[in-house]
Chimera marker file (.cmm) of the C-alpha trace (Angstrom):
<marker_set name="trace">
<marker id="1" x="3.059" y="2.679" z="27.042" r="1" g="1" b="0" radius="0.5"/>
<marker id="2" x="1.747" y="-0.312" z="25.547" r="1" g="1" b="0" radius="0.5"/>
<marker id="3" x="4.522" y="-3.449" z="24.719" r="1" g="1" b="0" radius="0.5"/>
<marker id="4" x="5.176" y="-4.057" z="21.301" r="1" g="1" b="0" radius="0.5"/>
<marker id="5" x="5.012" y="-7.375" z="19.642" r="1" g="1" b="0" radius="0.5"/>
<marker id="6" x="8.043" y="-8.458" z="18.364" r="1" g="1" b="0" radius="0.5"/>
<marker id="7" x="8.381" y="-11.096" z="15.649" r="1" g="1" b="0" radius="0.5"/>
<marker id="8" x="11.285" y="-13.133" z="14.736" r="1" g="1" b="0" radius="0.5"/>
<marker id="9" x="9.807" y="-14.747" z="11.406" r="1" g="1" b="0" radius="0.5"/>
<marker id="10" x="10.751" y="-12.996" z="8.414" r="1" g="1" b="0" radius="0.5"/>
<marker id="11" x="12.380" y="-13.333" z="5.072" r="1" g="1" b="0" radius="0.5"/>
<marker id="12" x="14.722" y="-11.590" z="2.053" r="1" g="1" b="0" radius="0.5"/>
<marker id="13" x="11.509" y="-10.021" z="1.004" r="1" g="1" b="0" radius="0.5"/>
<marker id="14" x="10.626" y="-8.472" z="3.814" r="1" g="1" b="0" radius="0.5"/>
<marker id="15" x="13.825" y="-6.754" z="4.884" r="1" g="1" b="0" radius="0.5"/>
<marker id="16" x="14.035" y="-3.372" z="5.290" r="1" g="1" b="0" radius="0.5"/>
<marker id="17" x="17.381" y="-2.890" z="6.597" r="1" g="1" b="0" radius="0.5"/>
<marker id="18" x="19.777" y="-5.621" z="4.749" r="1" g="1" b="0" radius="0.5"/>
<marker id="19" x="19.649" y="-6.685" z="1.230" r="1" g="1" b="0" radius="0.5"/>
<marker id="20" x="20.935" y="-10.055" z="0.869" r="1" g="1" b="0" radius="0.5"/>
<marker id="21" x="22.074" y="-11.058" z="-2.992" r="1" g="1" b="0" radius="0.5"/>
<marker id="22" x="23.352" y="-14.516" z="-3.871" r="1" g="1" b="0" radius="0.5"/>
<marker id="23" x="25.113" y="-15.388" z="-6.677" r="1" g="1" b="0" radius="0.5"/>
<marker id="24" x="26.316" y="-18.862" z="-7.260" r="1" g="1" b="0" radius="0.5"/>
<marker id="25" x="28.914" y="-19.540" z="-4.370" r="1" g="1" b="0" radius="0.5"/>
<marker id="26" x="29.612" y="-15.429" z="-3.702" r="1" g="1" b="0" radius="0.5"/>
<marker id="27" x="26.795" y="-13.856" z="-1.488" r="1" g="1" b="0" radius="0.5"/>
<marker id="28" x="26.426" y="-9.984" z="-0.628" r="1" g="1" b="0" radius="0.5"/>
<marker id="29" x="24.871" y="-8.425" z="2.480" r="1" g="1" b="0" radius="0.5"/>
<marker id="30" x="24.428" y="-4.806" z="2.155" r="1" g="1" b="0" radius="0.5"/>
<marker id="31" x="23.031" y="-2.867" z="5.354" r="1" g="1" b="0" radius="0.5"/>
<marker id="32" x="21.048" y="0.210" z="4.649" r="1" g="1" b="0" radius="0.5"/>
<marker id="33" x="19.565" y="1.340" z="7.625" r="1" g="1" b="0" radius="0.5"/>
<marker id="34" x="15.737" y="3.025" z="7.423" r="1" g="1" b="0" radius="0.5"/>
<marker id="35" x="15.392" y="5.931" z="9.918" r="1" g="1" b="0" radius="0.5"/>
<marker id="36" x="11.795" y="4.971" z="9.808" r="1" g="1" b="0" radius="0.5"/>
<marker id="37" x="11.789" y="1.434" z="10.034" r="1" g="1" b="0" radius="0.5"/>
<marker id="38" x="12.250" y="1.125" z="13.799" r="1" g="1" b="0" radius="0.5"/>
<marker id="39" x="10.043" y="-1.393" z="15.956" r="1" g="1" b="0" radius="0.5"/>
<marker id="40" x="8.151" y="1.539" z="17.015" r="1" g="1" b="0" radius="0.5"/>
<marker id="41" x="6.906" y="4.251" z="15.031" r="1" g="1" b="0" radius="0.5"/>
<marker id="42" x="7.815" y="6.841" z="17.148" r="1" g="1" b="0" radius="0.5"/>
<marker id="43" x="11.323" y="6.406" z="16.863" r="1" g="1" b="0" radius="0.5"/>
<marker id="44" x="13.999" y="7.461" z="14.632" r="1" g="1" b="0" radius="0.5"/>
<marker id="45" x="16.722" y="5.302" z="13.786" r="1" g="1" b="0" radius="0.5"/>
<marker id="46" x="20.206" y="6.677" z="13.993" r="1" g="1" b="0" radius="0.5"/>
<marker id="47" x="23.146" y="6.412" z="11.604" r="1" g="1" b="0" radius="0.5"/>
<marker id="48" x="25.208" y="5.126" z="14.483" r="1" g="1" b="0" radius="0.5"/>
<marker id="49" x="22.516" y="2.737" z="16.131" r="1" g="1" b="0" radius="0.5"/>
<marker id="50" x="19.503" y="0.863" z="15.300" r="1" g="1" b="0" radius="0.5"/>
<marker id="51" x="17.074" y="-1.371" z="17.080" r="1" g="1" b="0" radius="0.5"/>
<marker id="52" x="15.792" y="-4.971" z="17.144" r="1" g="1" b="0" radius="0.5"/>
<marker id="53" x="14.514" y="-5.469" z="13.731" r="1" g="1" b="0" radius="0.5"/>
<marker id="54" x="18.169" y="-4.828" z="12.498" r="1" g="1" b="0" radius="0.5"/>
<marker id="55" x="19.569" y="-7.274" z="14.229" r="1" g="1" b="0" radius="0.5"/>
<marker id="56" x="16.444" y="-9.866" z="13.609" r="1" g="1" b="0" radius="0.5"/>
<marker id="57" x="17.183" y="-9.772" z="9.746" r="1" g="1" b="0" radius="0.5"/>
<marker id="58" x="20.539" y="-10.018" z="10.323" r="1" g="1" b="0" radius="0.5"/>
<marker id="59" x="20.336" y="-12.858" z="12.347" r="1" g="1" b="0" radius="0.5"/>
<marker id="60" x="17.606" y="-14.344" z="9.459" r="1" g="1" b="0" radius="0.5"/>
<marker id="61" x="20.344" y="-13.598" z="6.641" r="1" g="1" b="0" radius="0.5"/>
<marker id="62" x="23.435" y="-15.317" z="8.426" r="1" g="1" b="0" radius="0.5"/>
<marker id="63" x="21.319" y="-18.528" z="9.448" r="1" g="1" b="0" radius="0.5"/>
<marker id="64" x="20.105" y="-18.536" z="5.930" r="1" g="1" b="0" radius="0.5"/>
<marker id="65" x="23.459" y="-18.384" z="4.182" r="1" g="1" b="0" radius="0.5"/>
<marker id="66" x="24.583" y="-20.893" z="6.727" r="1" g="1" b="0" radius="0.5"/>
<marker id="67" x="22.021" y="-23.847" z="6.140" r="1" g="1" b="0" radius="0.5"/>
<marker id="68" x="20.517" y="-22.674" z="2.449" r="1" g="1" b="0" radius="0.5"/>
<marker id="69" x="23.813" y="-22.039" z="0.838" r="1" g="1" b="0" radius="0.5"/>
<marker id="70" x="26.747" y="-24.221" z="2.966" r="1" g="1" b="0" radius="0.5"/>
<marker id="71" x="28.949" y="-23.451" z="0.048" r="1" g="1" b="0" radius="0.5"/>
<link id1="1" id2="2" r="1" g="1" b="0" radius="0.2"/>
<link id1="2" id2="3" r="1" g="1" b="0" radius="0.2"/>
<link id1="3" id2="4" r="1" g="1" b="0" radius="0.2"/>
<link id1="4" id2="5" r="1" g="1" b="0" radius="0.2"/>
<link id1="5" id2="6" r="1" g="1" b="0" radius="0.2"/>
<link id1="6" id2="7" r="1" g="1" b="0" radius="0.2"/>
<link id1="7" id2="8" r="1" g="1" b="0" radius="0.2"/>
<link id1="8" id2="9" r="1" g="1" b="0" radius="0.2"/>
<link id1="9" id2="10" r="1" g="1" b="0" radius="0.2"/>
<link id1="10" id2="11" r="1" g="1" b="0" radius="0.2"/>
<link id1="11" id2="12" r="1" g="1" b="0" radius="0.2"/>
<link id1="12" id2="13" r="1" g="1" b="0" radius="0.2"/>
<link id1="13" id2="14" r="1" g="1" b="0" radius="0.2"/>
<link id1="14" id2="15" r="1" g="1" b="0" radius="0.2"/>
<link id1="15" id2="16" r="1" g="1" b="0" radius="0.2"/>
<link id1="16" id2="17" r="1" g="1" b="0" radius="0.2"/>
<link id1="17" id2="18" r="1" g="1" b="0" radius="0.2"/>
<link id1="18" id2="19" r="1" g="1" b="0" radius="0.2"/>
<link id1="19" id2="20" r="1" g="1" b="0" radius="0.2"/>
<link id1="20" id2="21" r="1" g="1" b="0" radius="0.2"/>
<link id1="21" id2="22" r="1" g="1" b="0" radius="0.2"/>
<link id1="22" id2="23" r="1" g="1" b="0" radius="0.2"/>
<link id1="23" id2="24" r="1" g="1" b="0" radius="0.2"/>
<link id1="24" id2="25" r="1" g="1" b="0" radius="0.2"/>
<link id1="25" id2="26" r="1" g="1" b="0" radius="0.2"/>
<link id1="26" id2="27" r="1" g="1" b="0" radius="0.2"/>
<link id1="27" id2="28" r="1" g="1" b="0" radius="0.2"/>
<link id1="28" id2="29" r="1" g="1" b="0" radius="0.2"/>
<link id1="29" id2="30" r="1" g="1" b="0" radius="0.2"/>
<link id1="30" id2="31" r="1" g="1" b="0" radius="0.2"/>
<link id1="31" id2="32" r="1" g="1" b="0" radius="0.2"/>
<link id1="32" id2="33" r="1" g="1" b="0" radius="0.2"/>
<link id1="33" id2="34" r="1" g="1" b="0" radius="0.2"/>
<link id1="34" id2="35" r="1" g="1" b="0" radius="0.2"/>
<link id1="35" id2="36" r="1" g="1" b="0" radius="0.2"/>
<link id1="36" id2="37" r="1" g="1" b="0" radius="0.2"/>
<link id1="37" id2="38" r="1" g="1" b="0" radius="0.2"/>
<link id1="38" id2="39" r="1" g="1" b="0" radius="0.2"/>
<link id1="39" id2="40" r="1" g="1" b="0" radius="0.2"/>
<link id1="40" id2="41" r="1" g="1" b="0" radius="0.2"/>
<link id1="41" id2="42" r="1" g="1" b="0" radius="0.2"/>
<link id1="42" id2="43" r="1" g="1" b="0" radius="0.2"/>
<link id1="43" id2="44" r="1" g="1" b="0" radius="0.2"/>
<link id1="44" id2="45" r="1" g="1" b="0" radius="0.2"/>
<link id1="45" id2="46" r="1" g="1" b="0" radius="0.2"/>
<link id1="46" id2="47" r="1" g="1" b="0" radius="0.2"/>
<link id1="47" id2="48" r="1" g="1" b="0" radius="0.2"/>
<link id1="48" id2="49" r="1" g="1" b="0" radius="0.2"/>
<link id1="49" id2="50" r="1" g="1" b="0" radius="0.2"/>
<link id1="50" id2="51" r="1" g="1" b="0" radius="0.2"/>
<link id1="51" id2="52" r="1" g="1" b="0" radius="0.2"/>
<link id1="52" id2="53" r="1" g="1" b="0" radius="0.2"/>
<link id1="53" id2="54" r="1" g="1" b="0" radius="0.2"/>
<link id1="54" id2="55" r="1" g="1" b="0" radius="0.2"/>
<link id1="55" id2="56" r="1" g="1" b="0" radius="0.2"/>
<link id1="56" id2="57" r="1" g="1" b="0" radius="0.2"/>
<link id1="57" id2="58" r="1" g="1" b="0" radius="0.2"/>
<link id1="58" id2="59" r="1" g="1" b="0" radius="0.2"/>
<link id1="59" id2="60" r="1" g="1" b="0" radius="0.2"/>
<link id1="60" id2="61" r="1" g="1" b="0" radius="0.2"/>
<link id1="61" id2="62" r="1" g="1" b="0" radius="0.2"/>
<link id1="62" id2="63" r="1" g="1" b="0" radius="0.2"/>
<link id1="63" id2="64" r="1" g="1" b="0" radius="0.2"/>
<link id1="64" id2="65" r="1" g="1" b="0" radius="0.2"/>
<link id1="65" id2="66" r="1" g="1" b="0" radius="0.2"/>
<link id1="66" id2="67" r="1" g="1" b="0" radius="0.2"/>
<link id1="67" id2="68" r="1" g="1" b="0" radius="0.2"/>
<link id1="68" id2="69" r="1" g="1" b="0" radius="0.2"/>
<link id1="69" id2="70" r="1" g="1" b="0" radius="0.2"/>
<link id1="70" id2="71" r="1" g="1" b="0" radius="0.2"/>
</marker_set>
């Protein structure tokens, strides 16, 4: 099996799994998990577990509602 390169850049756009609206000081984080939008290809995602890439956008939106929108 050959390792899989695993990013931790990414942005709003390019979320699969969250969708992150903002409006004015109220900001909405909606998870909709993609069965097929695991780190590998060959893997399903669950409805009761995900992988990686979940938690990387997750971890993008928080830190971006932290420092982009402190209010």
């Amino acid at each position: 099996m050959n390792p899989t390169k695993i990013s931790f850049q990414t942005h709003p756009d390019r979320y699969r799994h969250w969708q992150l609206s903002i409006d004015g000081p109220i900001a909405h984080l909606a998870m909709n998990v993609q069965e097929e939008g695991g780190l590998r290809p060959d893997y399903r995602l669950k409805l009761n577990s995900y992988d990686i890439l979940v938690d990387i956008e997750l971890a993008d939106a928080v830190t971006r509602l932290r420092f982009e929108h402190p209010e």
